[in-house]
C-alpha positions in Angstrom: -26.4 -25.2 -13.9 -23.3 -23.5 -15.7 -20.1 -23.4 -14.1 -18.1 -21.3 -11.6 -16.2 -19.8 -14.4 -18.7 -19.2 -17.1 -21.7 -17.7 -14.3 -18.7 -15.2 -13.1 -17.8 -14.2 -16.9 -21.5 -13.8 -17.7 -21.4 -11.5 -14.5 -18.4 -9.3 -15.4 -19.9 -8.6 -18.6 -23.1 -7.3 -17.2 -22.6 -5.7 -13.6 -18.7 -5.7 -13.4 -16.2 -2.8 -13.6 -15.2 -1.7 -17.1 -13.6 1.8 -17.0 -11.3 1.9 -14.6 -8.5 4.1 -15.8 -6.2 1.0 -15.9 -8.7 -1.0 -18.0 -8.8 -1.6 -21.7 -5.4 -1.6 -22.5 -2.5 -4.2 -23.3 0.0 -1.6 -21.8 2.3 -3.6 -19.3 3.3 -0.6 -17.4 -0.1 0.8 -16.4 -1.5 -2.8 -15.9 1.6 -3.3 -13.6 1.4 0.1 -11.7 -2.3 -0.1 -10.7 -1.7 -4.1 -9.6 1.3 -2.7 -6.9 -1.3 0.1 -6.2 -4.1 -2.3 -5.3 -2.5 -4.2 -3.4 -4.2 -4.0 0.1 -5.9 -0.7 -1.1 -9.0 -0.3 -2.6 -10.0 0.9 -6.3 -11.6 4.1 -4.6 -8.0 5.1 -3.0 -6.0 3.8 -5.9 -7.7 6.0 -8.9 -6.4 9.7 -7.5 -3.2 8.5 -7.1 -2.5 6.2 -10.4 -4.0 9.3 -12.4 -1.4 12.0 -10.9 1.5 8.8 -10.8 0.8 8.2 -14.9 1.1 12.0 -15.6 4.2 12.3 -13.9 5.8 8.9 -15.0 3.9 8.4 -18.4 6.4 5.3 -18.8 9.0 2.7 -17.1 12.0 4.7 -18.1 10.1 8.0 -16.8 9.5 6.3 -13.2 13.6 4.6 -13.4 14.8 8.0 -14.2 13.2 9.6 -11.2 14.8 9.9 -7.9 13.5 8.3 -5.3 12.4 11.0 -3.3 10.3 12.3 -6.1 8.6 8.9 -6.4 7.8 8.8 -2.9 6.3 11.9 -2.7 3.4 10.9 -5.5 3.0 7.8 -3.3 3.0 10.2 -0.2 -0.9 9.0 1.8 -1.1 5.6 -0.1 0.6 3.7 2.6 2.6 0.4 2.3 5.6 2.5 1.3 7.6 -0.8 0.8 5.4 -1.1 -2.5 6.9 2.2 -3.8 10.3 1.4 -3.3 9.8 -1.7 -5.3 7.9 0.0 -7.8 11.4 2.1 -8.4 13.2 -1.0 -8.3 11.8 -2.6 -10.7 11.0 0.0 -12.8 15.3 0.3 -13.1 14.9 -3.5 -13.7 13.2 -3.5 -16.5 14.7 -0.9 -18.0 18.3 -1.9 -17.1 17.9 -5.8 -18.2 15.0 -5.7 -20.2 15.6 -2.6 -22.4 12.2 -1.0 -20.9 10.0 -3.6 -22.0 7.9 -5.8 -19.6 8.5 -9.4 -19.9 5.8 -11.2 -21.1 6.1 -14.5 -18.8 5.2 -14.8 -15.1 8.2 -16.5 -14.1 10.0 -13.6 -15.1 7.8 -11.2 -14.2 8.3 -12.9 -10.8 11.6 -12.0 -10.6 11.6 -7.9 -10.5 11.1 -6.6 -6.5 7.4 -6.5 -5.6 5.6 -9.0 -7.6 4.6 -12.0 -6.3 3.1 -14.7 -7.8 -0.8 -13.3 -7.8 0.1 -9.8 -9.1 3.0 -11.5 -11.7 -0.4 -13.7 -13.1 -2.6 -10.5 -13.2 -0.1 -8.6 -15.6 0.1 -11.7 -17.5 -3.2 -12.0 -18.1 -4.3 -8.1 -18.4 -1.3 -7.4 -20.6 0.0 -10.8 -22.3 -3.7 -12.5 -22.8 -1.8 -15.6 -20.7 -3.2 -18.4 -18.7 -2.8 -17.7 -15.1 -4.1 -18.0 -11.9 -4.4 -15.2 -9.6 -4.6 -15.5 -5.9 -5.0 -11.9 -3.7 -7.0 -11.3 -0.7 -10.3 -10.9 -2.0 -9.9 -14.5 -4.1 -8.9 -16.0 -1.3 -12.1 -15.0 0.8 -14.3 -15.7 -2.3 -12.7 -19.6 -2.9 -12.4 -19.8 1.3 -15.8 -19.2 1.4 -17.6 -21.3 -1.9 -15.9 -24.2 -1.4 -15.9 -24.0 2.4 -12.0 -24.7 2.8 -11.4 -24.1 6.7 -8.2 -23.1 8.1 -6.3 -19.2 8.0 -5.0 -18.4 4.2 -1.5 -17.5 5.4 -0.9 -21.0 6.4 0.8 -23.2 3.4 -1.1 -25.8 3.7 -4.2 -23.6 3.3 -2.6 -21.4 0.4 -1.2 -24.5 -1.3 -4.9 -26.1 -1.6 -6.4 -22.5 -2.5 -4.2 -22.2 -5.1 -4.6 -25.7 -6.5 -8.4 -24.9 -6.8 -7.8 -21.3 -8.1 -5.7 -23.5 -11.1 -8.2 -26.0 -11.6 -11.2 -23.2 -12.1 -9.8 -21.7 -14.7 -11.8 -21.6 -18.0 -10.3 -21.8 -21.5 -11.3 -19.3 -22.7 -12.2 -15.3 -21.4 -9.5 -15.7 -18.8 -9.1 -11.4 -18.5 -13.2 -11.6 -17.9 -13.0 -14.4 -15.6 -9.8 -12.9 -14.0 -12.0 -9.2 -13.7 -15.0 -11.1 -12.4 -12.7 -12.2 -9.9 -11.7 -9.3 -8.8 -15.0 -7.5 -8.8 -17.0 -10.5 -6.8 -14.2 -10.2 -4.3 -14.2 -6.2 -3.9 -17.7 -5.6 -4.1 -19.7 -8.7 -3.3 -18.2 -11.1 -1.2 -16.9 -8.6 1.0 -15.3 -9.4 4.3 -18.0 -7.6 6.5 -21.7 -7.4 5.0 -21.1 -9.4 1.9 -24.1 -8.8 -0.6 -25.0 -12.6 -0.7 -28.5 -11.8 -2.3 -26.8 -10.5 -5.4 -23.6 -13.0 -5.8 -24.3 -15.1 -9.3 -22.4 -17.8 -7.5 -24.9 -18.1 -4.2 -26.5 -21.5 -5.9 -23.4 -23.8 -4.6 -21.5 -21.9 -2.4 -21.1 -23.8 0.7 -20.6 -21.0 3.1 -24.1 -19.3 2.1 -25.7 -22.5 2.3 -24.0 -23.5 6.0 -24.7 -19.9 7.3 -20.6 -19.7 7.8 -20.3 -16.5 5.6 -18.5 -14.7 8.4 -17.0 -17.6 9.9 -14.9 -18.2 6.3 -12.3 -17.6 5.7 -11.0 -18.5 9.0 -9.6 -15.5 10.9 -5.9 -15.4 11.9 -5.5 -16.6 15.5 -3.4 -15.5 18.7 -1.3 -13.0 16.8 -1.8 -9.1 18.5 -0.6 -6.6 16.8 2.7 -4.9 19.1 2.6 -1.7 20.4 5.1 1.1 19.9 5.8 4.3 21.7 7.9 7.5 21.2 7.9 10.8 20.2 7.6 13.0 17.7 10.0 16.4 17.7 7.8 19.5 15.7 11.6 21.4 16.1 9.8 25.2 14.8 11.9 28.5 14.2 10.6 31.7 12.9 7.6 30.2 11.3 9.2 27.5 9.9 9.0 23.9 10.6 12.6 20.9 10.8 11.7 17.7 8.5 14.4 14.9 8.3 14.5 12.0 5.7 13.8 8.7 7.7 16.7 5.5 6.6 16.1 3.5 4.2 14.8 0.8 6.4 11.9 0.5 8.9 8.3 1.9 9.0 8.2 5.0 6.7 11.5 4.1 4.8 12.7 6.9 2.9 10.1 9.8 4.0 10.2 12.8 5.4 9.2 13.3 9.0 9.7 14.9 12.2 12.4 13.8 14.1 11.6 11.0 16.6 13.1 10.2 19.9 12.3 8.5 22.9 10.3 9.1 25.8 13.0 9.4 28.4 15.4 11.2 26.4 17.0 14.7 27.8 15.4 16.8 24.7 17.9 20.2 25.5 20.9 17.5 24.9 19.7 15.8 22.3 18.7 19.1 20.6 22.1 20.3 21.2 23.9 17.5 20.0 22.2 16.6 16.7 21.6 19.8 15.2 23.2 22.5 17.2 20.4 24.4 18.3 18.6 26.1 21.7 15.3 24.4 23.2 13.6 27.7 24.2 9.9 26.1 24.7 8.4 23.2 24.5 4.6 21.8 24.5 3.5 18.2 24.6 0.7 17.2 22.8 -1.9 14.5 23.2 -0.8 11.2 22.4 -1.6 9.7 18.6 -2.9 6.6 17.8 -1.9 5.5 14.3 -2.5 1.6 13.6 -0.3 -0.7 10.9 -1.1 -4.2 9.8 0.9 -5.7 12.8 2.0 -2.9 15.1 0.0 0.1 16.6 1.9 3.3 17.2 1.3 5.4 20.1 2.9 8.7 19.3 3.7 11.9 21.6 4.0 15.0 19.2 6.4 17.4 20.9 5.9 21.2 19.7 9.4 22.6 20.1 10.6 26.5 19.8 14.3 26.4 19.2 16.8 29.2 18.2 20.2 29.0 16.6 21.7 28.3 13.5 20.9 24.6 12.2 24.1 22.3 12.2 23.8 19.0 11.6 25.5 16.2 13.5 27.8 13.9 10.8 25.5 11.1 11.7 22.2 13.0 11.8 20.3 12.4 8.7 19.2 15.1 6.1 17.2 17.9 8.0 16.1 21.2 7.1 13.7 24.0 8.1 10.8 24.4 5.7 7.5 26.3 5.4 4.6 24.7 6.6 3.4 25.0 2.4 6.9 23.1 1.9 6.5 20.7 4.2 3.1 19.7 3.2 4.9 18.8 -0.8 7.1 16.7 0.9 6.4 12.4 1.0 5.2 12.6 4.4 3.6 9.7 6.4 0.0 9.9 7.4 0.9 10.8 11.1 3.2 13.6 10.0 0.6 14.8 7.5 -2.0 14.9 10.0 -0.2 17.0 12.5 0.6 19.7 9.5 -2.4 20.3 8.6 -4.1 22.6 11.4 -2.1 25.7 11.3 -3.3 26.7 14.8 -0.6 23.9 16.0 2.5 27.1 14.8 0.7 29.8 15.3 2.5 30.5 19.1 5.6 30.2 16.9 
């Protein structure tokens, strides 16, 4: 019976993905961009936004030259906004101490903010032709499961043995294939819920098939709820027009814009007043939000607000201004944020 490595190459070649818009090309910076992309998001979500993010920033000094703000905003939907901060990062990395080339090694590709040691073996491999080992989510399901390695994949003693086996599997030869093949086996066949079993080339010896343990591997995370969060959300409107602030630079939605939050408890005339000089003149609560993260869960109370007065900020207040809802909407928003912009019904009694 061939090998693992040589039954997922023939696969890849046949039934695997090919024309992706990040495919067939040595180019470090689009291989790069659509691994941050990809991370925890799937090809379907990631195409739309690599498309417009390429036209915008065609290349690493384009994105390094950008502000911030203006990257955020073509990331604005994708989630995991930590990922775009590093994507600026180390976009000004490589063109500060690399003169806007890529470094070719993943030791040093290690080094810039955001790549870790799977995603700094992808580029290697997809632009440098190197011999690397990757190790994302979907590999580690796909090894977890064929070779029936028991245990959660966060621990280190787990990782450290899935990544010895991801070295040792590693063919001589068509590693970008093999390293595709991974990917696509992971993303579209060995799935984490209904895994198509019946059409995986590597069924013959896989040890979870054969046990009937397919959704028992890899073993789930244990004891670890994800924390609740609760506040509100302040829609501050006046004469049609909507208050957006920029969150800090540090947090859940780091560097966005948003409404302004504020507590539950918290005297909303005052606090109205204080930060931004203005007059509550009517106020509507709205049903409660659900929005869930990787480890928290958000329960959010959108606040419609009619205010009057001039807008002043506070010294300490972050960036605020009044926009138009069509403003508003160009803005690097969160998904919550988003959500509550789109019906206009929500400002009409403004």
């Amino acid at each position: 019976m061939p090998g693992f490595a040589s039954r997922l190459i023939a696969w890849q070649r046949q039934q695997g993905r090919h024309h992706l818009p990040w495919q067939n090309t040595r180019d470090a910076y689009r291989i790069w961009l659509s691994e941050i992309m990809l991370q925890q998001t799937q090809v379907t979500t990631v195409i739309e936004y690599y498309l417009r993010f390429v036209k915008s920033f065609p290349t690493v000094q384009a994105l390094a030259a950008a502000p911030l703000v203006r990257v955020l905003e073509h990331w604005s939907g994708l989630g995991y906004y930590r990922r775009a901060h590093h994507l600026h990062a180390a976009a000004q990395k490589v063109v500060k101490d690399y003169g806007g080339v890529f470094p070719d090694s993943q030791e040093q590709l290690m080094v810039l903010p955001g790549i870790g040691r799977s995603t700094a073996a992808a580029i290697a491999v997809f632009a440098f032709g190197h011999r690397a080992a990757i190790l994302d989510g979907n590999v580690r399901r796909l090894l977890a499961r064929h070779h029936g390695i028991e245990g959660f994949p966060g621990l280190p003693a787990v990782e450290k043995t899935l990544w010895a086996l991801a070295e040792k599997l590693l063919p001589k030869q068509h590693l970008e294939t093999y390293t595709q093949g991974l990917m696509d086996i992971g993303a579209q066949i060995c799935t984490r819920s209904k895994p198509q079993c019946a059409q995986c080339p590597l069924r013959s010896d896989c040890a979870a098939y054969h046990q009937d343990r397919v959704h028992e591997l890899p073993t789930p995370r244990s004891g670890k709820k994800a924390t609740r969060r609760d506040f509100c959300l302040l829609m501050l409107c006046r004469n049609g027009r909507i208050l957006l602030e920029v969150r800090a630079n540090r947090g859940i939605w780091s560097g966005l814009w948003s409404f302004p939050e504020c507590d539950t408890n918290d005297n909303l005339a005052a606090l109205i007043r204080a930060r931004w000089g203005l007059t509550l003149a009517a106020k509507t609560v709205q049903p409660v939000k659900i929005h869930k993260l990787t480890h928290r869960t958000l329960h959010i109370t959108p606040i419609l607000v009619t205010v009057r007065g001039r807008l002043r900020c506070a010294a300490t207040a972050p960036e605020a201004r009044f926009l138009t809802l069509s403003e508003a909407r160009q803005c690097a928003l969160p998904a919550p944020v988003r959500q509550l912009l789109a019906p206009d019904r929500l400002f009409s009694a403004t």
